[in-house]
PyMOL commands that place a pseudoatom at each C-alpha (Angstrom):
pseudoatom trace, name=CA, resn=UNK, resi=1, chain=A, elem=C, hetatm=0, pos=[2.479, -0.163, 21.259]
pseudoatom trace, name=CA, resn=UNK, resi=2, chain=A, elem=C, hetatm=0, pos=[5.214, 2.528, 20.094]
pseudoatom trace, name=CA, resn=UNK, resi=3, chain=A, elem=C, hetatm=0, pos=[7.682, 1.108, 21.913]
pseudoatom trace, name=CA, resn=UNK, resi=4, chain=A, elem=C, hetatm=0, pos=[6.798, -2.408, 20.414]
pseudoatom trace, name=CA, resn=UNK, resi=5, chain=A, elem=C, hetatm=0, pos=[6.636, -0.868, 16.848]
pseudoatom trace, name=CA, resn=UNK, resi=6, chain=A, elem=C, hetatm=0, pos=[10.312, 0.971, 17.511]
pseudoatom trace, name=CA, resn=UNK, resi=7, chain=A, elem=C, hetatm=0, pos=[12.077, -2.297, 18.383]
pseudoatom trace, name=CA, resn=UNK, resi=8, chain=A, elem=C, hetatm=0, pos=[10.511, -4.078, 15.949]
pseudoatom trace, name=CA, resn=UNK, resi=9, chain=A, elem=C, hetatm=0, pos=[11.482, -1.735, 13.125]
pseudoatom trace, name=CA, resn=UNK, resi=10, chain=A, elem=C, hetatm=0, pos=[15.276, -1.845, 15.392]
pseudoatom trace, name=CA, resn=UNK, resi=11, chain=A, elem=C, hetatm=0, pos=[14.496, 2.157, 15.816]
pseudoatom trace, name=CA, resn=UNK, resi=12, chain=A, elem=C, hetatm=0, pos=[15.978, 3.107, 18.888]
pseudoatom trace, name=CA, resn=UNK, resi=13, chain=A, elem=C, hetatm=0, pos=[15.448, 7.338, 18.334]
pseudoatom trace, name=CA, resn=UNK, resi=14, chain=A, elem=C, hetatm=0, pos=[13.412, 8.816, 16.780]
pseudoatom trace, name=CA, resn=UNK, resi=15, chain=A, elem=C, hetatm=0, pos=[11.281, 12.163, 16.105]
pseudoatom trace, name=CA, resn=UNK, resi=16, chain=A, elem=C, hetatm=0, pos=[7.864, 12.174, 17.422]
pseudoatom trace, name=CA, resn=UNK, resi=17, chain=A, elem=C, hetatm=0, pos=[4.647, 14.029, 16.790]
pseudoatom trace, name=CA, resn=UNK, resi=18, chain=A, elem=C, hetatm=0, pos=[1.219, 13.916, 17.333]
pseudoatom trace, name=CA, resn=UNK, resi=19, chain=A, elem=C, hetatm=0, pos=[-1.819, 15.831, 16.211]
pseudoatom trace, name=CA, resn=UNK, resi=20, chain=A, elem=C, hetatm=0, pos=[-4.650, 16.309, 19.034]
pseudoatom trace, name=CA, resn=UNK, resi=21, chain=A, elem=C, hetatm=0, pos=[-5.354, 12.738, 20.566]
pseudoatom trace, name=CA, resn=UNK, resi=22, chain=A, elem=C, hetatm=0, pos=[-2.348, 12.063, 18.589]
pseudoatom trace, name=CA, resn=UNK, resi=23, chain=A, elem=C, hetatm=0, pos=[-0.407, 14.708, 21.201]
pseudoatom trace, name=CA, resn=UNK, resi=24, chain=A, elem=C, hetatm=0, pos=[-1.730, 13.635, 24.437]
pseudoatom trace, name=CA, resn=UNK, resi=25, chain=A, elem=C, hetatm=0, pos=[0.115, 10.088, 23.206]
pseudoatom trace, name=CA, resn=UNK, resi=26, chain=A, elem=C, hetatm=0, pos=[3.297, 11.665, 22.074]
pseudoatom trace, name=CA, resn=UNK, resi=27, chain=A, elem=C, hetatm=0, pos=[3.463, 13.463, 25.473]
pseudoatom trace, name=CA, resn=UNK, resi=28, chain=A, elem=C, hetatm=0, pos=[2.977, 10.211, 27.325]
pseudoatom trace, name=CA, resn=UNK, resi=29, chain=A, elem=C, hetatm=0, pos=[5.655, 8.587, 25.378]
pseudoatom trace, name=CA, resn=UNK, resi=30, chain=A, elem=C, hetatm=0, pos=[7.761, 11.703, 25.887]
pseudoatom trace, name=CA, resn=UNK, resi=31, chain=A, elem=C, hetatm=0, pos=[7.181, 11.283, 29.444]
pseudoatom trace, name=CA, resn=UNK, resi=32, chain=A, elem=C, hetatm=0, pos=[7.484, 7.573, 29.822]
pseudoatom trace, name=CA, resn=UNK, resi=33, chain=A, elem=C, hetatm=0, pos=[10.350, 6.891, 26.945]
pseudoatom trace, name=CA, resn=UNK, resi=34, chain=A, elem=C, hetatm=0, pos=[12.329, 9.931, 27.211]
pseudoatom trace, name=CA, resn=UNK, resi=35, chain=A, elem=C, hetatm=0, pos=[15.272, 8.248, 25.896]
pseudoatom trace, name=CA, resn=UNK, resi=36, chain=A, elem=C, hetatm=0, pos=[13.783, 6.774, 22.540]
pseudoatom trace, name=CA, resn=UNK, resi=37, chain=A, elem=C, hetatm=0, pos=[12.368, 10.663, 21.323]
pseudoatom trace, name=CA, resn=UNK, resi=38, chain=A, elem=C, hetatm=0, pos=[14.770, 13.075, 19.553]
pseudoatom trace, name=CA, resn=UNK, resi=39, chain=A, elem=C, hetatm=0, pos=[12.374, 16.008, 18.960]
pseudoatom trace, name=CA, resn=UNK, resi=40, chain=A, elem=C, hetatm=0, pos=[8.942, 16.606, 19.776]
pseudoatom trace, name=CA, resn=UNK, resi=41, chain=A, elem=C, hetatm=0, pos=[5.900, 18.248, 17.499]
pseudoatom trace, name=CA, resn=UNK, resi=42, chain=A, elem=C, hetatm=0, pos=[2.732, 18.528, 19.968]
pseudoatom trace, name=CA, resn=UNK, resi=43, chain=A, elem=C, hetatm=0, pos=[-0.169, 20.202, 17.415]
pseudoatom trace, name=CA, resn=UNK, resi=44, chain=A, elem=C, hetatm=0, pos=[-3.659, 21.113, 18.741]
pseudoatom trace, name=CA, resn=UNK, resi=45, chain=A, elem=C, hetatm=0, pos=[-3.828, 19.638, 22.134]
pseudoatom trace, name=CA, resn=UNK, resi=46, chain=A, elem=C, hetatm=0, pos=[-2.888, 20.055, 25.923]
pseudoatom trace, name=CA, resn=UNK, resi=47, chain=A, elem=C, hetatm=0, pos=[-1.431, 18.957, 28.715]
pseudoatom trace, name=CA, resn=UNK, resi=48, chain=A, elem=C, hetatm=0, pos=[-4.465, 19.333, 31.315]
pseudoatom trace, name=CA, resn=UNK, resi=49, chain=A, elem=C, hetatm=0, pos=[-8.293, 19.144, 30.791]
pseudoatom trace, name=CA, resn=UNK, resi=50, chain=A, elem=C, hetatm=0, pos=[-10.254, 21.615, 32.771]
pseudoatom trace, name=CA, resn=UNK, resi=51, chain=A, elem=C, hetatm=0, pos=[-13.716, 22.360, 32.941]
pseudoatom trace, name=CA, resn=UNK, resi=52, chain=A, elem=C, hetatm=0, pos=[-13.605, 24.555, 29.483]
pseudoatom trace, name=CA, resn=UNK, resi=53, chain=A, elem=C, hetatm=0, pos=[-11.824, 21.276, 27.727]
pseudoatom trace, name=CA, resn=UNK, resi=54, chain=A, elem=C, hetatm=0, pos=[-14.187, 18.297, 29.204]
pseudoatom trace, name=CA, resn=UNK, resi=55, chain=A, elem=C, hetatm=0, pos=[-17.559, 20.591, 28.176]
pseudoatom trace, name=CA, resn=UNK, resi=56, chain=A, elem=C, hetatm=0, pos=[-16.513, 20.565, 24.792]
pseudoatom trace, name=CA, resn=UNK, resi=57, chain=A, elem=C, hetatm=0, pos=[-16.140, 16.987, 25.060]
pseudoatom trace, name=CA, resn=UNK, resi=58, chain=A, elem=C, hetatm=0, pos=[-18.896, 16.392, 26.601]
pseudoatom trace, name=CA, resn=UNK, resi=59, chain=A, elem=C, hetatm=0, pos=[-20.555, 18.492, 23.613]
pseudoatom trace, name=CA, resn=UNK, resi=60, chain=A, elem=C, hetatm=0, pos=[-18.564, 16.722, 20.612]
pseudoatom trace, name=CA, resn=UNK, resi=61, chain=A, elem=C, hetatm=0, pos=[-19.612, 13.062, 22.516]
pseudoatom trace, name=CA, resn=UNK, resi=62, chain=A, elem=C, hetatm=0, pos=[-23.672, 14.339, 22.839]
pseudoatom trace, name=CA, resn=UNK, resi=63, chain=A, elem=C, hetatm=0, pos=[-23.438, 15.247, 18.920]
pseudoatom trace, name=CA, resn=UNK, resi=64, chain=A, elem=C, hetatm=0, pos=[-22.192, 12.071, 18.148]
pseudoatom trace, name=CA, resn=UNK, resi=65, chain=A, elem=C, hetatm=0, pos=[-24.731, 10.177, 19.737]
pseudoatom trace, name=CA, resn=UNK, resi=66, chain=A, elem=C, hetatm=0, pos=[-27.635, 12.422, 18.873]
pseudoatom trace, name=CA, resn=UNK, resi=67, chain=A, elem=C, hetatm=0, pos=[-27.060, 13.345, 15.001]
pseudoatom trace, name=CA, resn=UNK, resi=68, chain=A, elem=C, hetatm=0, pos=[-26.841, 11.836, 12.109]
pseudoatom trace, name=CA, resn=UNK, resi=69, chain=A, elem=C, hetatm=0, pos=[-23.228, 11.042, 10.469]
pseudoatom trace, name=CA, resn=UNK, resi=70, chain=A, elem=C, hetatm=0, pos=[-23.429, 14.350, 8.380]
pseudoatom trace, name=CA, resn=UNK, resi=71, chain=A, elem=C, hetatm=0, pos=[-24.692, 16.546, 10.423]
pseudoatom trace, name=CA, resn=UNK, resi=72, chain=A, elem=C, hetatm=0, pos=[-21.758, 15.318, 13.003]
pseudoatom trace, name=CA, resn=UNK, resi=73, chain=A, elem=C, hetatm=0, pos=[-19.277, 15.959, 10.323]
pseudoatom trace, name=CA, resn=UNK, resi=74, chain=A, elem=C, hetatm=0, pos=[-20.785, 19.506, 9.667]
pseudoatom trace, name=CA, resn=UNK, resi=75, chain=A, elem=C, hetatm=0, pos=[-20.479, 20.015, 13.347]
pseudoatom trace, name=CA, resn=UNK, resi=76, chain=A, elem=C, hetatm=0, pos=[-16.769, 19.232, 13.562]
pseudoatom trace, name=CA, resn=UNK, resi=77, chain=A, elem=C, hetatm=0, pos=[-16.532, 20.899, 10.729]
pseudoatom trace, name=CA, resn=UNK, resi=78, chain=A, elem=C, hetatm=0, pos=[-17.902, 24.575, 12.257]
pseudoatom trace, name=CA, resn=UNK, resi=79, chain=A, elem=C, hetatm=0, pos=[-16.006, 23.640, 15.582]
pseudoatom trace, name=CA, resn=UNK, resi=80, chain=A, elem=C, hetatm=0, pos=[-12.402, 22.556, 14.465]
pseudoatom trace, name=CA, resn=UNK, resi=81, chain=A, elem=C, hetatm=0, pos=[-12.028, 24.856, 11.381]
pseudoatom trace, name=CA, resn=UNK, resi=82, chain=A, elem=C, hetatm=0, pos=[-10.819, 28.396, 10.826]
pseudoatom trace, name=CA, resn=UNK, resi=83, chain=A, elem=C, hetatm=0, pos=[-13.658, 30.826, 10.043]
pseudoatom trace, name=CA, resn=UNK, resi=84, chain=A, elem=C, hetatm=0, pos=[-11.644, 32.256, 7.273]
pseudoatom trace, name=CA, resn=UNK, resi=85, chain=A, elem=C, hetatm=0, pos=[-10.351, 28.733, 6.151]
pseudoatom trace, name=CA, resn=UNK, resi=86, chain=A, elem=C, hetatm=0, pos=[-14.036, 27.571, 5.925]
pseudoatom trace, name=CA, resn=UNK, resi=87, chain=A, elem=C, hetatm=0, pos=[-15.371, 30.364, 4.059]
pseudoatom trace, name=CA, resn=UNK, resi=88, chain=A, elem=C, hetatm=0, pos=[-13.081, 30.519, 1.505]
pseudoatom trace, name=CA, resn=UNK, resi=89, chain=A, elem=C, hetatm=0, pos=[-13.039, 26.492, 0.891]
pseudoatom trace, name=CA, resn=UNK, resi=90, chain=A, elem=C, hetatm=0, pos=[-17.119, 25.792, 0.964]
pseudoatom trace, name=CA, resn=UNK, resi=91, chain=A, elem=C, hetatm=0, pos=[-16.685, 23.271, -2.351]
pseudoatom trace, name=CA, resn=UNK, resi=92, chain=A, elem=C, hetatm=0, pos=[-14.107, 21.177, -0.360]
pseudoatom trace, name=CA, resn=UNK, resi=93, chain=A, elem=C, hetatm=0, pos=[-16.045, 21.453, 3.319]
pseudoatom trace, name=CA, resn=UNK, resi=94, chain=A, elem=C, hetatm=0, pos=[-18.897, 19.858, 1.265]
pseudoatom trace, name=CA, resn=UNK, resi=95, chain=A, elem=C, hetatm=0, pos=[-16.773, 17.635, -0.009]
pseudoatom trace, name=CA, resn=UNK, resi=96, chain=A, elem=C, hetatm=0, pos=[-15.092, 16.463, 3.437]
pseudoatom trace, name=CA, resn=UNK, resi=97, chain=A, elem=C, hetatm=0, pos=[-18.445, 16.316, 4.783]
pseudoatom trace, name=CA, resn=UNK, resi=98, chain=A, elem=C, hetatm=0, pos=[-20.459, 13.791, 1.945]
pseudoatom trace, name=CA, resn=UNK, resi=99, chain=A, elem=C, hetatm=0, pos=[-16.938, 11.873, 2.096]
pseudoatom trace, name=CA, resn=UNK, resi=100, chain=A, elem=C, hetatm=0, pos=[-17.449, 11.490, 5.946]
pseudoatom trace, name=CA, resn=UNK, resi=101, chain=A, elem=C, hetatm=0, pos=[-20.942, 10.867, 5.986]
pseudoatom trace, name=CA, resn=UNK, resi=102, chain=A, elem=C, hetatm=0, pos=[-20.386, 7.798, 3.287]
pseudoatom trace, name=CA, resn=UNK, resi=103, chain=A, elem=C, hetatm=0, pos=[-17.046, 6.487, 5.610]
pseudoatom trace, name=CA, resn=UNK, resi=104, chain=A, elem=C, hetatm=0, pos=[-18.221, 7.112, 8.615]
pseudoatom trace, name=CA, resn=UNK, resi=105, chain=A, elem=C, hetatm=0, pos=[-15.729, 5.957, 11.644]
pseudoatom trace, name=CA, resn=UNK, resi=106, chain=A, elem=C, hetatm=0, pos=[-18.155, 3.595, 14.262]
pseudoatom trace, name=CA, resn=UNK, resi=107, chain=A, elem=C, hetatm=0, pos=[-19.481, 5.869, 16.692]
pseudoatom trace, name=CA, resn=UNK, resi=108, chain=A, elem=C, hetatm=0, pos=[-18.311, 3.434, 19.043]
pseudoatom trace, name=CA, resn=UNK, resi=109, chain=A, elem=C, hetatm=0, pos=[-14.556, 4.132, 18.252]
pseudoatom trace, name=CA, resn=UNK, resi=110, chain=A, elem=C, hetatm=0, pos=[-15.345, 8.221, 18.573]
pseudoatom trace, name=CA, resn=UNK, resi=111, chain=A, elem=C, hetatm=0, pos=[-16.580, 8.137, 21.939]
pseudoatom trace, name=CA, resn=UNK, resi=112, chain=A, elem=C, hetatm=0, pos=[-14.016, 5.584, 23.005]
pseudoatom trace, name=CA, resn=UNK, resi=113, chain=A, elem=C, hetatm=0, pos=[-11.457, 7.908, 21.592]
pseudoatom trace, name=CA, resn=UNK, resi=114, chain=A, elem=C, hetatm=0, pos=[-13.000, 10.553, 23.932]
pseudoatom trace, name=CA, resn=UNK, resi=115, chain=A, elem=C, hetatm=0, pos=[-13.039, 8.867, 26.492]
pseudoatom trace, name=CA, resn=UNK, resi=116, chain=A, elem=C, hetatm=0, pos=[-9.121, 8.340, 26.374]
pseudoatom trace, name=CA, resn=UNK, resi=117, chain=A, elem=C, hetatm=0, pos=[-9.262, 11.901, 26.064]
pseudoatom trace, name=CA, resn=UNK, resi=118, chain=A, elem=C, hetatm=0, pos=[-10.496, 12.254, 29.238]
pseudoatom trace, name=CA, resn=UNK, resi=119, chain=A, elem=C, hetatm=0, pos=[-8.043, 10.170, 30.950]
pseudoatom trace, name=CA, resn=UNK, resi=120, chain=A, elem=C, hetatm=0, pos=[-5.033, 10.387, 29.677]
pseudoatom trace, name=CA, resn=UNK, resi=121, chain=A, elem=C, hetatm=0, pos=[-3.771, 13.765, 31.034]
pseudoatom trace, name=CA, resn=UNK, resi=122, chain=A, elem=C, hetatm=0, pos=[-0.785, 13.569, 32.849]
pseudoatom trace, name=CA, resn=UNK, resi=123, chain=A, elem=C, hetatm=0, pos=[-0.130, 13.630, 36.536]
pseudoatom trace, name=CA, resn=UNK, resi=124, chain=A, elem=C, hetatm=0, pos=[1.947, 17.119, 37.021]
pseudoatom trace, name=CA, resn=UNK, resi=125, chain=A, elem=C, hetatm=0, pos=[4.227, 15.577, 39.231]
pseudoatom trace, name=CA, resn=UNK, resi=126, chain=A, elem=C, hetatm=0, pos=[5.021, 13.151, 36.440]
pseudoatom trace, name=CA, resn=UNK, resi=127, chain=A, elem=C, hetatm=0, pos=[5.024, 15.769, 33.659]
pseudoatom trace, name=CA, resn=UNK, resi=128, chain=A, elem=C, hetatm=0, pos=[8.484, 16.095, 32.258]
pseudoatom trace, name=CA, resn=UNK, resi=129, chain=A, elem=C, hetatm=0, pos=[9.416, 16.535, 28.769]
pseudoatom trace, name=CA, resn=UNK, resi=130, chain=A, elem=C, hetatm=0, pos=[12.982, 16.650, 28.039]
pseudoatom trace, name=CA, resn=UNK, resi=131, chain=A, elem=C, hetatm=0, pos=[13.082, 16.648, 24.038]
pseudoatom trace, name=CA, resn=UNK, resi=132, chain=A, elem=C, hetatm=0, pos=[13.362, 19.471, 22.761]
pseudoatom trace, name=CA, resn=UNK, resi=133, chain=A, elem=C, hetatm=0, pos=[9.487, 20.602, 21.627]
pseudoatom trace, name=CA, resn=UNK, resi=134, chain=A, elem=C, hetatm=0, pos=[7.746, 22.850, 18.743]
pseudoatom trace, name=CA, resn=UNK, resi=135, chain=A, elem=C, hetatm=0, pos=[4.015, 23.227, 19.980]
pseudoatom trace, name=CA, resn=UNK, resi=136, chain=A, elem=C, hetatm=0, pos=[1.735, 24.408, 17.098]
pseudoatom trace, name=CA, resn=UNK, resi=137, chain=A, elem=C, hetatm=0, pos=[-1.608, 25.730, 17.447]
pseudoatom trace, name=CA, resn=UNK, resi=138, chain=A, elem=C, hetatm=0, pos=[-4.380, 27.093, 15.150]
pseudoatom trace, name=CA, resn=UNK, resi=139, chain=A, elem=C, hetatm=0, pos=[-5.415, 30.955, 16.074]
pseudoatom trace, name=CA, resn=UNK, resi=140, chain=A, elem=C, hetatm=0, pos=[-9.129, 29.890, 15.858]
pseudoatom trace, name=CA, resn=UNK, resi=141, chain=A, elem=C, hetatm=0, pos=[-9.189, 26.544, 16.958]
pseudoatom trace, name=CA, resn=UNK, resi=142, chain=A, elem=C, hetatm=0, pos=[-12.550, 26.187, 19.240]
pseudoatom trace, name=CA, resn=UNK, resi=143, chain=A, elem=C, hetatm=0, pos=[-11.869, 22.311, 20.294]
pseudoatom trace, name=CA, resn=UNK, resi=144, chain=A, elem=C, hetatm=0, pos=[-8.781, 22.989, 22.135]
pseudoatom trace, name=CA, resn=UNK, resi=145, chain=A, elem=C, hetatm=0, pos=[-7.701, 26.728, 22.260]
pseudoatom trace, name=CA, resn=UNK, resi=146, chain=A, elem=C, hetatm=0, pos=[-4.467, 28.164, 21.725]
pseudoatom trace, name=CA, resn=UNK, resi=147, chain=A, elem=C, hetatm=0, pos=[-4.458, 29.432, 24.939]
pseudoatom trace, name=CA, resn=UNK, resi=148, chain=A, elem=C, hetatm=0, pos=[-3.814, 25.969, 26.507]
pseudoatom trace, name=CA, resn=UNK, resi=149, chain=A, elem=C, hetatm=0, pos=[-1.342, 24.871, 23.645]
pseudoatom trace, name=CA, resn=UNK, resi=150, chain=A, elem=C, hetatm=0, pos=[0.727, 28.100, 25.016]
pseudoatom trace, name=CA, resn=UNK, resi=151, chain=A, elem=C, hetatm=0, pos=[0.642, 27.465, 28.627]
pseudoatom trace, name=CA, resn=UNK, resi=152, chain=A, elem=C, hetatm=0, pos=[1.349, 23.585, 27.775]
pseudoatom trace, name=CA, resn=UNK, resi=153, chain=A, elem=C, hetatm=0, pos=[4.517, 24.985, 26.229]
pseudoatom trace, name=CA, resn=UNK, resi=154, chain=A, elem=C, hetatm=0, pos=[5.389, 26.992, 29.547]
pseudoatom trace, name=CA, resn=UNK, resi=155, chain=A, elem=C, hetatm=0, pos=[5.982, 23.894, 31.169]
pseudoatom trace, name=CA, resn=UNK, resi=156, chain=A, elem=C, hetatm=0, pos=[7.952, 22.348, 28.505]
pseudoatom trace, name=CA, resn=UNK, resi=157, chain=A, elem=C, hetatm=0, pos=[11.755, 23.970, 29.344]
pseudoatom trace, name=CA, resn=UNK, resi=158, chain=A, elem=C, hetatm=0, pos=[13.291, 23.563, 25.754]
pseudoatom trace, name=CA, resn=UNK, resi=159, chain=A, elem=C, hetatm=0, pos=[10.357, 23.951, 23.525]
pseudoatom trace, name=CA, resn=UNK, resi=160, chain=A, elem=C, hetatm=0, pos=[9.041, 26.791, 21.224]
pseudoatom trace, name=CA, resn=UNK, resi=161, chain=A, elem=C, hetatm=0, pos=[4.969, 27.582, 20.676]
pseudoatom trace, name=CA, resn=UNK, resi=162, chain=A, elem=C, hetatm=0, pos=[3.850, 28.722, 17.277]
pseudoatom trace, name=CA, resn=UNK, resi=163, chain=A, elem=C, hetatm=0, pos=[0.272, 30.297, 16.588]
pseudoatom trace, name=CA, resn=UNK, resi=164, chain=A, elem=C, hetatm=0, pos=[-0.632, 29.452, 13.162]
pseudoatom trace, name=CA, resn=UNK, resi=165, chain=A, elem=C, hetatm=0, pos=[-2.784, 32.456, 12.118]
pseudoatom trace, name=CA, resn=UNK, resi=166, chain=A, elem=C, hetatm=0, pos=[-6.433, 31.731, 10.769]
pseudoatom trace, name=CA, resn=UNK, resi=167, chain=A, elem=C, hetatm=0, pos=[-5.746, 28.130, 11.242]
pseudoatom trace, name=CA, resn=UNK, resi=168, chain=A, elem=C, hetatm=0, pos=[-8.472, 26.088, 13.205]
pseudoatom trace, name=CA, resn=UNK, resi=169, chain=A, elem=C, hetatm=0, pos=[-7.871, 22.070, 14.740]
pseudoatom trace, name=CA, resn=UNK, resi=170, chain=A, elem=C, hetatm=0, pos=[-6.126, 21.387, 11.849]
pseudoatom trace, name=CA, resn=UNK, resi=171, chain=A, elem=C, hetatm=0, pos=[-3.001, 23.413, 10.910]
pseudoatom trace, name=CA, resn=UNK, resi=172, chain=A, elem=C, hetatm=0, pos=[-1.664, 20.757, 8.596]
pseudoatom trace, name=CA, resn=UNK, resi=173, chain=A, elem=C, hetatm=0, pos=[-4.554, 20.416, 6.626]
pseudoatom trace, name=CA, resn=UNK, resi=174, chain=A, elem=C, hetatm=0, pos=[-5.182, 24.284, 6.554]
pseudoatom trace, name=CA, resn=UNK, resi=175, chain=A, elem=C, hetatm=0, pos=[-1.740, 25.867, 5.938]
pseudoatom trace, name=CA, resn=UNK, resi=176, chain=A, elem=C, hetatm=0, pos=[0.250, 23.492, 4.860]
pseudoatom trace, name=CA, resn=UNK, resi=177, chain=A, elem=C, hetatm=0, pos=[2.614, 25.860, 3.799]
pseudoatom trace, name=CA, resn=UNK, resi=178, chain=A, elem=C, hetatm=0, pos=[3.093, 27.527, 6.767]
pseudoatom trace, name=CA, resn=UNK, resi=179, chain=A, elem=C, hetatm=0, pos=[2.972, 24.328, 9.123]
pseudoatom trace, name=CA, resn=UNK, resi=180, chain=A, elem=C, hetatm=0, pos=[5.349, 21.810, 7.442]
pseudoatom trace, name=CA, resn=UNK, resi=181, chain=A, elem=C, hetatm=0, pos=[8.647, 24.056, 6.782]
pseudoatom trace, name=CA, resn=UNK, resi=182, chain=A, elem=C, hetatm=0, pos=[8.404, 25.156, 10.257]
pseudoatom trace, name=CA, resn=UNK, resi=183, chain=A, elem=C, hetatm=0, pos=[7.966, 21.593, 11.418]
pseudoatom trace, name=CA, resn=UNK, resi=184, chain=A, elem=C, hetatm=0, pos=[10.519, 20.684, 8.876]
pseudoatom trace, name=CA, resn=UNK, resi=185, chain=A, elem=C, hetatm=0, pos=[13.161, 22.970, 10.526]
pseudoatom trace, name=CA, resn=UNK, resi=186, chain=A, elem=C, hetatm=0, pos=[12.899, 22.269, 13.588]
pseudoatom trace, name=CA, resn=UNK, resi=187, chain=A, elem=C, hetatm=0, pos=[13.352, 18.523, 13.261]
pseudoatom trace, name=CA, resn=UNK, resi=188, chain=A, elem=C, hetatm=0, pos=[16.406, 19.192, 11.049]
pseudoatom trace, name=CA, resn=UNK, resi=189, chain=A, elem=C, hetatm=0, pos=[17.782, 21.462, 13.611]
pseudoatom trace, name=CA, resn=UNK, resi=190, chain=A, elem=C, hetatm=0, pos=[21.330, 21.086, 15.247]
pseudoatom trace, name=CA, resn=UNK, resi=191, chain=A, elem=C, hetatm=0, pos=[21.362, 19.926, 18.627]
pseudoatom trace, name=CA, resn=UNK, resi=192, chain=A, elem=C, hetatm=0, pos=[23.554, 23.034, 19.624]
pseudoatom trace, name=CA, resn=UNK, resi=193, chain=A, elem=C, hetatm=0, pos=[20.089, 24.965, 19.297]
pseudoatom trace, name=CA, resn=UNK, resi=194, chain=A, elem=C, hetatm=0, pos=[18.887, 23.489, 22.653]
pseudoatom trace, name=CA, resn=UNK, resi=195, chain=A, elem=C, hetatm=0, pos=[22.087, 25.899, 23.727]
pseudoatom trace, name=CA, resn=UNK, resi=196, chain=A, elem=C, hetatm=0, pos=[20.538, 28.660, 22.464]
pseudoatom trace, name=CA, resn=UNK, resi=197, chain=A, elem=C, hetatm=0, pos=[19.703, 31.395, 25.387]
pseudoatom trace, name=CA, resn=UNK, resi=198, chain=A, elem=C, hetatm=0, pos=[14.942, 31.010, 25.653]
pseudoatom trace, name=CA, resn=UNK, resi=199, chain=A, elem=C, hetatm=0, pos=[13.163, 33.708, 25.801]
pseudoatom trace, name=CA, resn=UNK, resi=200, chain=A, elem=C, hetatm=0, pos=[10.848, 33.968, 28.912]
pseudoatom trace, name=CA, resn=UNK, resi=201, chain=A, elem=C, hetatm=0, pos=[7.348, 33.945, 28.764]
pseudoatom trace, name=CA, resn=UNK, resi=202, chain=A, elem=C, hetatm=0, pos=[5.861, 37.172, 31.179]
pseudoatom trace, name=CA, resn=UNK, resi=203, chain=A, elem=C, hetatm=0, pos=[3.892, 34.301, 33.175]
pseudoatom trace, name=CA, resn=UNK, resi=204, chain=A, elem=C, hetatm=0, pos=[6.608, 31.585, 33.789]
pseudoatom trace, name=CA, resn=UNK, resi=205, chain=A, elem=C, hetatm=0, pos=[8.609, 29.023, 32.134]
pseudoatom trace, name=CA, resn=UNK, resi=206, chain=A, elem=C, hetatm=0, pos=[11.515, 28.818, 29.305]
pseudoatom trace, name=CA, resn=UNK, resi=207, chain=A, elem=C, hetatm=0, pos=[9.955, 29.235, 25.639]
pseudoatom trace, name=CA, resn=UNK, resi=208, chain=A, elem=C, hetatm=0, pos=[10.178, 30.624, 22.706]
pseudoatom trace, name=CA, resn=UNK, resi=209, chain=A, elem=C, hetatm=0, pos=[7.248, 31.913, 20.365]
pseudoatom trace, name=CA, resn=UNK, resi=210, chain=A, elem=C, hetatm=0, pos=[7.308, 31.440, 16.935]
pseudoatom trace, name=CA, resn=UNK, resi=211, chain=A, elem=C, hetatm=0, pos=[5.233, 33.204, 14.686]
for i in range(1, 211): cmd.bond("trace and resi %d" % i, "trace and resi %d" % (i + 1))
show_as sticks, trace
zoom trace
């Protein structure tokens, strides 16, 4: 469907990212197109689903069927926001939740949306990225944690991970202002800086992290 959507707008590069489903897809394009992707922005999501990753799915998909639209919003809420965000925003949680619970997505559509989750990680003999790549993740996201988003980037050779602190699933809607100038200068960057000498990670692979 990218692909389709690039030739049709006569796009031939371009910049790419996706936000949790939204980055397992930009990986697989990544993987499969490398030659129609410029620069890469992978936010909130990973490159392999362990057991950790397919229980919380398994938990997000048996709230879905089980509670009411509100209550699931409230749920997703508590899981994919930052503490700190959510405590000091309670007048626009409540808001995001009533304005969920009235425009509900079709459950239908959430758990099929899961269940491409679940199998569309990449075969690691097939993963390589060659775009350059700024991973972001939130310090206290709980539906995929950092930890993963790192270790995704460890594998990527010419990509840099950035922890957004106090940020949950959401960086973009969180902290803006951190999130978008860093996103904004990186795709605006030279492409001399894929020159530039990495830092190594103490476990393995060429990145570097951004604060």
């Amino acid at each position: 469907d990218l692909v389709e959507l690039l030739d049709h707008l006569q796009v031939v590069r371009t910049h790419v990212m996706g936000l949790s489903l939204g980055g397992m897809i930009a990986q697989r394009f990544a993987i499969d197109h490398p030659d129609r992707v410029s620069r890469l922005v992978l936010t909130s999501c990973a490159n392999h689903f362990g057991p950790y990753l397919r229980a919380v799915a398994t938990l997000v998909g048996q709230s879905l069927r089980r509670f009411p639209p509100k209550l699931f919003a409230r749920t997703m809420q508590v899981l994919g926001g930052g503490p700190l965000y959510f405590d000091a925003n309670p007048q626009r949680i409540e808001q995001e939740i009533e304005q969920a619970g009235r425009t509900a997505v079709p459950r239908a559509a959430v758990l099929r949306q899961l269940r491409c989750l679940a199998a569309s990680e990449p075969d690691p003999d097939e993963y390589h990225i060659s775009a350059p790549t700024l991973v972001i993740a939130g310090e206290h996201d709980s539906l995929i944690p950092h930890c993963y988003a790192r270790r995704m980037a460890r594998v990527i050779p010419d990509s840099r991970f950035m922890l957004v602190p106090e940020a949950g699933h959401n960086p973009f809607n969180e902290c803006p202002d951190q999130v978008l100038p860093a996103i904004i200068e990186f795709l605006h960057a030279s492409e001399t800086a894929k020159a530039e000498p990495q830092e190594h990670d103490q476990e393995s692979g060429p990145h570097r992290d951004a604060a």
